[in-house]
C-alpha positions as CSV (number, residue, x, y, z in Angstrom):
1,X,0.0,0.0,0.0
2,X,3.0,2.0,0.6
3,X,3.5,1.9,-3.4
4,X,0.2,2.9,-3.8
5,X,0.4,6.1,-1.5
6,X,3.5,7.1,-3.5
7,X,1.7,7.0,-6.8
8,X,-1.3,8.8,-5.5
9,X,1.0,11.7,-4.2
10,X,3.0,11.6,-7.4
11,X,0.1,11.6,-9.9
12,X,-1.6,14.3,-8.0
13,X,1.5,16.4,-7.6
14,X,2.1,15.9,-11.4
15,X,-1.6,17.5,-12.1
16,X,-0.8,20.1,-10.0
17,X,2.0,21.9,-11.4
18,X,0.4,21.4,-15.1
19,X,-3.1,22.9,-14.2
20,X,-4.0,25.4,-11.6
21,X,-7.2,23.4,-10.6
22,X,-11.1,23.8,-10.9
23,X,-10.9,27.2,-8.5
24,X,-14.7,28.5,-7.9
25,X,-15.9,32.0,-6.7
26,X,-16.1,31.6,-2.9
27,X,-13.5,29.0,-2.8
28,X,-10.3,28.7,-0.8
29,X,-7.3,27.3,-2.7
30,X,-5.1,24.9,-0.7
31,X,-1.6,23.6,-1.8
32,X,-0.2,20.5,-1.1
33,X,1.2,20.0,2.6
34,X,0.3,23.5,3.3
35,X,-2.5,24.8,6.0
36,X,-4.6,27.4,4.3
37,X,-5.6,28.4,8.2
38,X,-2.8,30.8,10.0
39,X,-2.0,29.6,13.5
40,X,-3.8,26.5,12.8
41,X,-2.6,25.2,16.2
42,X,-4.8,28.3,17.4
43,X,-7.2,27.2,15.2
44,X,-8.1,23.6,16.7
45,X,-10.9,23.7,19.3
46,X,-12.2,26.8,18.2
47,X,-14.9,28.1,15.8
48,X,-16.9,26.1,12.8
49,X,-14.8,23.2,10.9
50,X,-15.8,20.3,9.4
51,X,-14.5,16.7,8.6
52,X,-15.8,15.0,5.5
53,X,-14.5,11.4,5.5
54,X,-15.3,9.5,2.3
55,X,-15.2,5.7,3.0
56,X,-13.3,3.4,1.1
57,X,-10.2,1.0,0.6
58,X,-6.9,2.1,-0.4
59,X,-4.8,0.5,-3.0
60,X,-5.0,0.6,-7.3
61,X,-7.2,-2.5,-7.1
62,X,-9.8,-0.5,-5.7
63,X,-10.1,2.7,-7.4
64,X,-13.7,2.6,-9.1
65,X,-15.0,-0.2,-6.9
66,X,-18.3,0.2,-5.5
67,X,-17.1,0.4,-2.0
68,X,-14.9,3.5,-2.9
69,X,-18.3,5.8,-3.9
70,X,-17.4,8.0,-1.1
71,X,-14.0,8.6,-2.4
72,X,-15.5,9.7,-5.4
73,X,-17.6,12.1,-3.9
74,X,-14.5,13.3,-2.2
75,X,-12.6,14.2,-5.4
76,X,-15.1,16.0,-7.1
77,X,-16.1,18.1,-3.8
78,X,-11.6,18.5,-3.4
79,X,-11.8,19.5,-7.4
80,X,-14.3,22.2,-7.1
81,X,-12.7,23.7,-4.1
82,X,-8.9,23.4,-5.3
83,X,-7.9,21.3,-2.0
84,X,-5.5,18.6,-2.4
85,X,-5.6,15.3,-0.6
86,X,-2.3,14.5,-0.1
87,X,-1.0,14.9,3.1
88,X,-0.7,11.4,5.1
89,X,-1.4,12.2,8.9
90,X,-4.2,10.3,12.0
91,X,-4.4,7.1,9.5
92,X,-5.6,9.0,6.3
93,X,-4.7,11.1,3.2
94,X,-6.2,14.8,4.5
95,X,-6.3,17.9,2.7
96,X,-7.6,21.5,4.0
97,X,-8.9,24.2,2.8
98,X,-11.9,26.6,2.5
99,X,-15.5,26.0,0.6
100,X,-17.8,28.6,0.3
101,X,-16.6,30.9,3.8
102,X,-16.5,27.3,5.7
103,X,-13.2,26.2,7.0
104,X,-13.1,21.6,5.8
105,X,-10.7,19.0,6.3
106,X,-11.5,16.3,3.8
107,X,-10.5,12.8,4.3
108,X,-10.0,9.6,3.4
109,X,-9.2,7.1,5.8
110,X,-6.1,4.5,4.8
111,X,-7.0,1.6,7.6
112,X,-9.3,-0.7,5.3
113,X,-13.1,0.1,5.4
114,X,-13.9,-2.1,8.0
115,X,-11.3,-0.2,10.2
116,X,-12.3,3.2,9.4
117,X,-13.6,4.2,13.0
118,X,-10.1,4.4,13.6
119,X,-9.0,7.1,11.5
120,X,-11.9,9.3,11.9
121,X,-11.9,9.0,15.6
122,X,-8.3,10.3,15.6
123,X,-9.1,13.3,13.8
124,X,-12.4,14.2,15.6
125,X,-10.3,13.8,18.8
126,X,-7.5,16.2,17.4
127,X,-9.4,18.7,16.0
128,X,-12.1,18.7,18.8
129,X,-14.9,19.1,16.5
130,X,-18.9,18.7,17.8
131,X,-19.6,15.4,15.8
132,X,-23.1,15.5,16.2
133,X,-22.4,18.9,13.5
134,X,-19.4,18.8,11.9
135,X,-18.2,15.6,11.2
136,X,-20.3,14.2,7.6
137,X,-19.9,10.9,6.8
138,X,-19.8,9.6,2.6
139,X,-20.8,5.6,2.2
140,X,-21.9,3.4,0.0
141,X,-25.6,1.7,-0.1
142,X,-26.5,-1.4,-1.5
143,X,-29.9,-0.5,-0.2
144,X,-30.5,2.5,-2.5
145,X,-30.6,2.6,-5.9
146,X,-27.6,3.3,-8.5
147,X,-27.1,6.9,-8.1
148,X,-29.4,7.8,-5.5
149,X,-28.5,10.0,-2.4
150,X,-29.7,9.8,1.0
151,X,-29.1,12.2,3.9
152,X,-29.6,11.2,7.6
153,X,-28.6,12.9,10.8
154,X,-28.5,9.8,13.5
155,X,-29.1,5.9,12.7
156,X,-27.8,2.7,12.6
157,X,-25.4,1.0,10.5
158,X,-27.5,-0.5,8.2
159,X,-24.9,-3.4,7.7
160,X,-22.4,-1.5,6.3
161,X,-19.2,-2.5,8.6
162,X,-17.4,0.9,7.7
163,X,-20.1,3.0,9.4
164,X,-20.4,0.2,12.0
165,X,-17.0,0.7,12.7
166,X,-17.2,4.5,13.5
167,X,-19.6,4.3,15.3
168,X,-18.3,2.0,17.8
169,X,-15.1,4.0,17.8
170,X,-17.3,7.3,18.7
171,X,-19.6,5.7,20.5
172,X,-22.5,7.5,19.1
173,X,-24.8,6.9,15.8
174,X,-25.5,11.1,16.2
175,X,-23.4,12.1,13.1
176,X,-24.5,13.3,9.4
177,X,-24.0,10.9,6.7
178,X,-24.4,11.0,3.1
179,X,-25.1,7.4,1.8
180,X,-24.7,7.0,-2.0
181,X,-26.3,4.2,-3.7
182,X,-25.1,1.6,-5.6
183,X,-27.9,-0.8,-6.1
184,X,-28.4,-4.6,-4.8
185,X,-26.4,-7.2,-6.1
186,X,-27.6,-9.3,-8.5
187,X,-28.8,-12.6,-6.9
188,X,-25.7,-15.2,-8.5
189,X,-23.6,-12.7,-7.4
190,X,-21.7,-13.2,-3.3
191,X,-21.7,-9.3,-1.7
192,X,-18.7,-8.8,-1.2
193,X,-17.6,-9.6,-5.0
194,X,-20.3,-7.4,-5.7
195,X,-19.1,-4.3,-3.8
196,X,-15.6,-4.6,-4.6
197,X,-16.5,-5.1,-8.5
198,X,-15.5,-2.4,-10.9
199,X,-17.8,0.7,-12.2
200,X,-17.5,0.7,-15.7
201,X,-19.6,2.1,-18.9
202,X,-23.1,3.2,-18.5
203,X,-22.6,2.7,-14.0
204,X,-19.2,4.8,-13.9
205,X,-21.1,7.6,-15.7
206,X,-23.9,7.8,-13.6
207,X,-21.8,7.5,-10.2
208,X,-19.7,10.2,-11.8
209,X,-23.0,12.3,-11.9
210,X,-24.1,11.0,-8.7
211,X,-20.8,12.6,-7.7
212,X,-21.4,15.6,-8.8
213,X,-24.8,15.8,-6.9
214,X,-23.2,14.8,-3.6
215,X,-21.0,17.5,-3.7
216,X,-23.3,20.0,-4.1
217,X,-25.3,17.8,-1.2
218,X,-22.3,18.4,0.9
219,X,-22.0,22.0,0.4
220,X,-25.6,22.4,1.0
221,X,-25.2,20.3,4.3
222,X,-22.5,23.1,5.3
223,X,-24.4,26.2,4.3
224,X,-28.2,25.6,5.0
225,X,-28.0,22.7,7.4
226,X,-28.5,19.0,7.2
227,X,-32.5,19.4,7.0
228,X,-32.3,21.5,3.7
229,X,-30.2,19.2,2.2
230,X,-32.4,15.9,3.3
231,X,-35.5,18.0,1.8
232,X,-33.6,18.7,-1.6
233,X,-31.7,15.3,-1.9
234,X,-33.9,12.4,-0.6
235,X,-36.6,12.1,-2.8
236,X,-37.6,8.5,-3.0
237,X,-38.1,6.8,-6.4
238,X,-41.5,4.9,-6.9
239,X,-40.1,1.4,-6.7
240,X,-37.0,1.6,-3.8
241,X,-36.3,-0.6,-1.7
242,X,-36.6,1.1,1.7
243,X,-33.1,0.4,3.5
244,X,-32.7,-0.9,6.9
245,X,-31.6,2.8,8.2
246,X,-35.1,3.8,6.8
247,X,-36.8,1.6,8.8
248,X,-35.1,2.6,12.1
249,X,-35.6,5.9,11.7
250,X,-39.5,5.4,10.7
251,X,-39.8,3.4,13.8
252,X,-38.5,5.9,16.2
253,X,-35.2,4.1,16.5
254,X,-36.4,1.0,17.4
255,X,-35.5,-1.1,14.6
256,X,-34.3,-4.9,14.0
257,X,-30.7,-6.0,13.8
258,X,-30.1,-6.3,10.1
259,X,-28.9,-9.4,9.1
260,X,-26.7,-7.9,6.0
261,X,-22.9,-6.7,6.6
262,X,-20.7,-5.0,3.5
263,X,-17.0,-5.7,3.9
């Protein structure tokens, strides 16, 4: 994985110095290894600041998977705000910067997904943010259809190990997550093949739209609040299957133990 890190980091620095990046009115531009905050050790503790962890698996092998949707999400929300994710620090690849007035740290954790409560727990505990508020969560869902976004505030797992994870490590299910669906696996195919296969073609395209669409969910999130962004983003679809997460939260938190679990 070492390897790996080093290509990341030299492939990004390589874009870098030919382009000057996707810079948007109201942005903050961050360079590589640098903190766009003065006195950031002032900083930490004190005023607004969010985390953004998109959760995934490191390594080549599983660039484009659909386990690695938040990591997509990531990108394109790090491209429009000219932030680059290349420093390595508290188990993940960070990079910080401004969006919009609002001070980010973007993440994306380097323990495995099923380890990911590790990573994030380090950097809520080192920046001391309120992770009921600031700390936004990007998964995949099986449960939702391709493409489809779903914002929550609180809830349970819903099988997926990566949230599980965190929230163990936190000890609380009272943080904002963004899942991203990726649809059901078909029925020959085992989960975890499914979730660690590809997106290619016609399903690369869409996620890549689906992308799009969770970055401006994110920035919504940050400017009008987590309940203006569940109003604009999770608009069911005639025929979905409602997740387990759904169902806990229709049911007043008293839901079922689900039976499924995503590697």
């Amino acid at each position: 994985m070492k390897q790996w890190i080093k290509s990341i980091l030299g492939r990004a620095r390589s874009k870098q110095a030919g382009e000057k990046g996707l810079g948007m009115q109201g942005y903050g531009k961050a360079g590589a290894g640098k903190t766009p905050w003065p006195g950031e050790e002032k900083e930490i503790g004190s005023g607004k600041m969010y985390i953004i962890a998109g959760l995934g698996n490191p390594g080549r092998e599983y660039e484009n998977t659909r386990h690695n949707v938040g990591w997509l999400v990531l990108d394109r929300l790090a491209a429009e705000g000219g932030i680059d994710i290349l420093e390595k620090k508290h188990k993940a690849l960070v990079g910080k910067g401004v969006i919009d007035g609002q001070k980010v740290l973007l993440a994306k954790p380097l323990t495995y997904m099923n380890l990911s409560g590790e990573s994030v727990r380090e950097l809520v505990d080192y920046y001391k943010i309120d992770v009921a508020t600031e700390l936004i969560i990007i998964s995949d869902d099986i449960a939702l259809t391709p493409g489809q976004l779903r914002v929550r505030k609180k809830g349970s797992a819903g099988g997926h190990n990566g949230l599980k994870n965190i929230i163990q490590n936190l000890g609380s299910d009272e943080f904002i997550r963004l899942r991203m669906g990726v649809g059901d696996k078909p029925t020959a195919y085992d989960l975890k093949d499914f979730v660690l296969g590809h997106l290619t073609g016609d399903e690369k395209k869409l996620m890549d739209e689906a992308a799009k669409r969770g970055s401006d969910c994110i920035r919504m999130i940050m400017a009008q609040g987590p309940d203006a962004a569940m109003n604009a983003f999770n608009a069911k679809k005639e025929k979905e299957k409602p997740s387990t997460e759904d169902k806990k939260a229709q049911s007043d938190e008293a839901a079922q133990p689900n039976k499924e679990s995503i590697t």
